[in-house]
C-alpha angles and dihedrals in degrees: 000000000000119000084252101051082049086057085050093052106031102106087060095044097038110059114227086016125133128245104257115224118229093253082053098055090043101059091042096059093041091047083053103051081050084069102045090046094047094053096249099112118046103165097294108161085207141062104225133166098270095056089046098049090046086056091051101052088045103051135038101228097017106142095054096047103034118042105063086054098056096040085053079056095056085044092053088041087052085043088058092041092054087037089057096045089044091058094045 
C-alpha cells in the first residue's frame, strides 16, 4: 500500500477519522514529497522541534500546512510495520 492509497483509505483504518477528499490527498503527498525534496524530512519516525522549526523557516505558513501531512506519513509508516508483524 502506497502513502497515497493509505490517505484513500484512512477513515476506514483510523478509528473517529474523516473521509479525505482527493484534493486533500493530493496536496498531502505532494506536501510531503516537499519535504522529502527540500531536506526537512530524512526518514525521522517522529516530529520533533527541529523538523518543525525547520518548516517553519522554510515555508510561510508552514505549521499550519505541513505538519498534519507528515504526521499522516509516520501513521502510515506504523500501518506497514503492524501490517508486517501481523503476516509473520
Amino acid at each position: 500500500m502506497t502513502y497515497e492509497e493509505y490517505l484513500s483509505a484512512r477513515h476506514e483504518l483510523v478509528e473517529n477519522s474523516k473521509q479525505l477528499s482527493e484534493v486533500t490527498i493530493e496536496q498531502y503527498v505532494n506536501r510531503f514529497h516537499n519535504l522529502q525534496r527540500r531536506g526537512i524530512y530524512t526518514n525521522e519516525r517522529e516530529v520533533t522541534d527541529t523538523l518543525l522549526q525547520q518548516i517553519e523557516q522554510q515555508y510561510k505558513n508552514g505549521l499550519k500546512h505541513y505538519p498534519i501531512p507528515l504526521r499522516y506519513y509516520l501513521e502510515y509508516l506504523d500501518y506497514l510495520d503492524q501490517a508486517v508483524e501481523a503476516s509473520s
